[in-house]
C-alpha positions in Angstrom: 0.0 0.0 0.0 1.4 3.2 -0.8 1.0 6.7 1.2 -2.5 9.0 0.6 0.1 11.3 -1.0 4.3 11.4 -2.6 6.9 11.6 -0.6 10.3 11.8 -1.5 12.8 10.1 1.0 15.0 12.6 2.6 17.6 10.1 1.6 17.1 11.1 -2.0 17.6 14.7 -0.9 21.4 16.0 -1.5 22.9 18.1 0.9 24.2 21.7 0.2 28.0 21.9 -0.4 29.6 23.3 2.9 30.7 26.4 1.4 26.9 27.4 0.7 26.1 26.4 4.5 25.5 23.2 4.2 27.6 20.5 5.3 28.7 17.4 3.7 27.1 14.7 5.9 28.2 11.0 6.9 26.4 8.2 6.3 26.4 4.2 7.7 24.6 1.0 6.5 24.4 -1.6 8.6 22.8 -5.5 8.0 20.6 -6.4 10.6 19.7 -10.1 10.1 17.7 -10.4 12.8 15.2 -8.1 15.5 18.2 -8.8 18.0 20.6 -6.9 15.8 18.0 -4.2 15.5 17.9 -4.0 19.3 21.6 -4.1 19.5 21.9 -1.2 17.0 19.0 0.9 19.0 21.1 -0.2 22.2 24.3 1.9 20.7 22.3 4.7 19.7 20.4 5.4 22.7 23.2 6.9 24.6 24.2 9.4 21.8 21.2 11.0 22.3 19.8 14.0 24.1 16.9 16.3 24.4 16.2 17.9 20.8 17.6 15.7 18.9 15.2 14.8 15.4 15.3 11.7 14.0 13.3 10.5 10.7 12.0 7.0 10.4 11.6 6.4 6.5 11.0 2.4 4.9 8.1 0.8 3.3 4.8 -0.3 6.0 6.2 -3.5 7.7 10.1 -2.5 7.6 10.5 -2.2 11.7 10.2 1.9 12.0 7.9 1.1 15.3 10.0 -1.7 16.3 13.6 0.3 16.3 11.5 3.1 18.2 10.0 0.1 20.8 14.0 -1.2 21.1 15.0 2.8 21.6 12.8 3.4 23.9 13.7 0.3 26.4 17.6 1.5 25.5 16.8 4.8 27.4 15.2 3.2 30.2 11.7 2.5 29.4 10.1 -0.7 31.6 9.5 -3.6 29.8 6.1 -3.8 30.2 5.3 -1.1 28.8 4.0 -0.7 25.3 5.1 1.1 22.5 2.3 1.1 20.2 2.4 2.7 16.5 0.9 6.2 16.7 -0.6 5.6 13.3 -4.0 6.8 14.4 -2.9 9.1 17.7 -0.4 10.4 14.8 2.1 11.7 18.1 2.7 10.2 21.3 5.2 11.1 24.2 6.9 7.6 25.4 7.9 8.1 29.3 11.7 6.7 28.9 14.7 8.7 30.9 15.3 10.5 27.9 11.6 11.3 26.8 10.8 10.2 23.0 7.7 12.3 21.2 6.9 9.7 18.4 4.9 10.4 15.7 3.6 9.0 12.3 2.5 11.3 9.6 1.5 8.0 7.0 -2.0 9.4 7.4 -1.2 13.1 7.0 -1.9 15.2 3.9 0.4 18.1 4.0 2.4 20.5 5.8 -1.0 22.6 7.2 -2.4 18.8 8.7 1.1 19.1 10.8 0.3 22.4 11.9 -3.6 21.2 13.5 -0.4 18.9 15.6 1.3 22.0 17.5 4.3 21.8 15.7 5.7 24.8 17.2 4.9 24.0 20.6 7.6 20.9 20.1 10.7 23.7 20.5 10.6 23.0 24.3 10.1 19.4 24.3 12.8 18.1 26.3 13.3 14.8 25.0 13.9 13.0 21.3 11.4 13.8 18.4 11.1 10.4 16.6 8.8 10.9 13.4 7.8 7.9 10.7 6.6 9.0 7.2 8.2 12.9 8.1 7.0 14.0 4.7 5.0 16.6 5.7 7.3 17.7 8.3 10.4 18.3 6.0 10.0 21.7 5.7 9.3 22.7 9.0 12.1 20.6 10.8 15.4 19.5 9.9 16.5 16.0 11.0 20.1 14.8 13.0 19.5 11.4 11.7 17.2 9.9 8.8 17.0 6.4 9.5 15.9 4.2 6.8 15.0 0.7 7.1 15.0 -1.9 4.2 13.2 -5.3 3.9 15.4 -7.6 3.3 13.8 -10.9 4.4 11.6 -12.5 6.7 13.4 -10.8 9.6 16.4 -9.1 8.3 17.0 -5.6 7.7 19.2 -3.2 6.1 19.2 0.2 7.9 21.1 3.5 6.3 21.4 6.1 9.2 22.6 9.8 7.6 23.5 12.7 9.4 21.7 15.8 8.0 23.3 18.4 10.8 26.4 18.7 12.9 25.2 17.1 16.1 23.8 13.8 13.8 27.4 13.2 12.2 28.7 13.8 15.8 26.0 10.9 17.1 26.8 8.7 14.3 30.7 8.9 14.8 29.8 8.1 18.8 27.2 5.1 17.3 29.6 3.4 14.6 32.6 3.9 17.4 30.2 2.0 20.3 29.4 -0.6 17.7 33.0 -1.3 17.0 33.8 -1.7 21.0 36.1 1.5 20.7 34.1 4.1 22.9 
C-alpha cells in the first residue's frame, strides 16, 4: 500500500555543499539479520542521544520503524512492560523513557498545514527526542540529525542506512559506529 500522498525520501535529498552552508554529511549502512541486531543497534544509539535531537523513520509499512522506536525506547530506560504502540492513528505520542521520546507518524497526514492542526511549534521545548515515521509533511518545517531508513530484506532481516543531515547527527553517528566497533 502506498501513502494517501508522494513523498520523497529525505535520503534522496542531497545536501548543500559546505561552502553554501550546508555541510557534507556521513552516512552508515548496517545488515541487521535479525530483530536482535535491531535491538543491539538501537542499544548503541540510545546513549548518543539527548533532548532535541530529530530523527526521521523512513522504509516501506512492515520495515520495523515502530520496532527500532519500541528497542529505543527500552535503550533509554523505558520498563519492559510497557507498550510502544504505533501512533498511526494518535499520529504523536510522548513515550515516558529517561530520555523522553515524542513519536509520531505522519503516514496518514496530507500536507504540511495537517502538521500544523499537531502544534508543531509547541515541540521547540520538548525536552526529549522527536522520533517521526513518514516525516514527509514535516520536511520543511524541521530539519532531521538522523534519517533512518530501514529496508526489507527478508523475513526478519533488515538493512538500515542512518545519515546525518546536521552537525550534532554526524557527531551521534561517529559516537554510534565507534560503540558498535567496542572503541568508545
Amino acid at each position: 500500500m502506498s501513502p494517501p500522498h508522494p513523498r520523497q525520501p529525505l535520503s534522496d535529498r542531497t545536501s548543500k555543499p559546505a561552502a553554501e552552508g550546508g555541510l557534507e554529511g556521513i552516512h552508515t549502512t548496517v545488515e541487521l539479520p535479525t530483530e536482535a541486531s535491531t535491538q543491539d543497534w538501537a542499544r548503541a544509539l540510545a546513549p548518543q542521544l539527548k533532548g532535541g535531537d530529530v530523527l526521521f523513520l523512513e522504509g516501506p509499512l512492515g520495515a520495523g520503524k515502530t520496532a527500532l522506536v519500541r528497542f529505543l525506547a527500552r535503550s533509554l530506560g523505558l520498563d519492559e512492560d510497557e507498550p510502544v504502540p504505533s501512533p498511526s492513528y494518535t499520529l504523536l505520542q510522548e513515550i515516558p523513557s529517561d530520555l523522553p521520546i515524542l513519536h509520531g507518524d505522519f503516514y496518514r497526514l496530507a500536507g504540511e498545514a495537517d502538521v500544523d492542526t499537531l502544534g508543531v511549534d509547541d515541540w521547540n521545548g520538548f525536552p526529549g527526542v522527536l522520533v517521526v515515521e513518514w516525516p514527509g509533511p514535516l520536511i520543511a518545517r524541521r530539519t532531521p540529525d538522523l534519517v533512518l531508513t530501514l529496508e526489507i530484506t527478508g523475513e526478519t532481516s533488515r538493512r538500515l542506512c542512518a545519515t546525518a543531515q546536521s552537525v550534532r547527527g554526524q557527531e551521534i553517528l561517529r559516537h554510534v559506529n565507534l560503540a558498535r566497533s567496542g572503541n568508545t
